[in-house]
C-alpha positions in Angstrom: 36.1 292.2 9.3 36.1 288.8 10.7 35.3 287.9 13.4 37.9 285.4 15.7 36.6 282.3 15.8 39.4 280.1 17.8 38.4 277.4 20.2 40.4 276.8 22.9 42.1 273.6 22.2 40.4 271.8 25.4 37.0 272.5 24.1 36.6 268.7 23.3 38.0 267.1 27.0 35.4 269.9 28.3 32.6 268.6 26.1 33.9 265.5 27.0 33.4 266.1 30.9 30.2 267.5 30.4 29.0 265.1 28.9 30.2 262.5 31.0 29.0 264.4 34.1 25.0 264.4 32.6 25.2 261.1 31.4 26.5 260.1 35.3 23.4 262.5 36.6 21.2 260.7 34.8 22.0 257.3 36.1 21.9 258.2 39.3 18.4 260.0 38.9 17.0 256.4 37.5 18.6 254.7 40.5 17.3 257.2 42.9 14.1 256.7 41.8 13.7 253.3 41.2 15.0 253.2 45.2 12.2 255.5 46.1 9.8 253.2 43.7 11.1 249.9 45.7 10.6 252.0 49.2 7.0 253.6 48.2 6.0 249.6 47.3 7.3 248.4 50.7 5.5 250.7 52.9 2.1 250.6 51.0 2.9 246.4 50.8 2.9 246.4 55.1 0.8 249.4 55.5 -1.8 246.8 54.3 -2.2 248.0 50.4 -1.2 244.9 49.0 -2.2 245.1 45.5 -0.8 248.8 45.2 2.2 248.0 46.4 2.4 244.8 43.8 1.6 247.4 41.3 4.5 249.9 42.3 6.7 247.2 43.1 6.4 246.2 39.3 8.1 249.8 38.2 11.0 249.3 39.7 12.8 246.9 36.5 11.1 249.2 34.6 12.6 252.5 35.6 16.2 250.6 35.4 15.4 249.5 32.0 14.3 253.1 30.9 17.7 254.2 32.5 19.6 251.0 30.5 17.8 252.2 27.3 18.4 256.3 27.8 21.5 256.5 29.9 23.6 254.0 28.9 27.5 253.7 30.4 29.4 253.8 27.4 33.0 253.3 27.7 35.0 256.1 26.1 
């Protein structure tokens, strides 16, 4: 007895889009929240935390470069 084992023949173009759908989640997460980092550092900046918001300021090229390094757009 054996058991039937046929992929459809789109499995790969669906792997394909699934892929490329996580990998386009993913790079909008790090944009959202290096935007929410950028915001967070301009309120606390004027809200008169200067140093703190100095200090979250600084995450925001970080977060992009974490995004750069884990999500990157890769051309198919």
């Amino acid at each position: 007895m054996e058991k039937d084992t046929q992929r459809p023949e789109n499995t790969k173009s669906l792997l394909r889009t699934d892929l490329s759908t996580a990998k386009t989640r993913a790079r909008g997460l790090f944009l959202v929240a290096a935007f929410l980092s950028l915001v967070a550092s301009i309120v606390l900046f004027f809200s008169g935390s200067e140093n703190e918001g100095i200090f979250v300021g600084l995450w925001v090229p970080s977060i992009l470069s974490l995004g750069a390094l884990l999500a990157p757009s890769w051309r198919d």
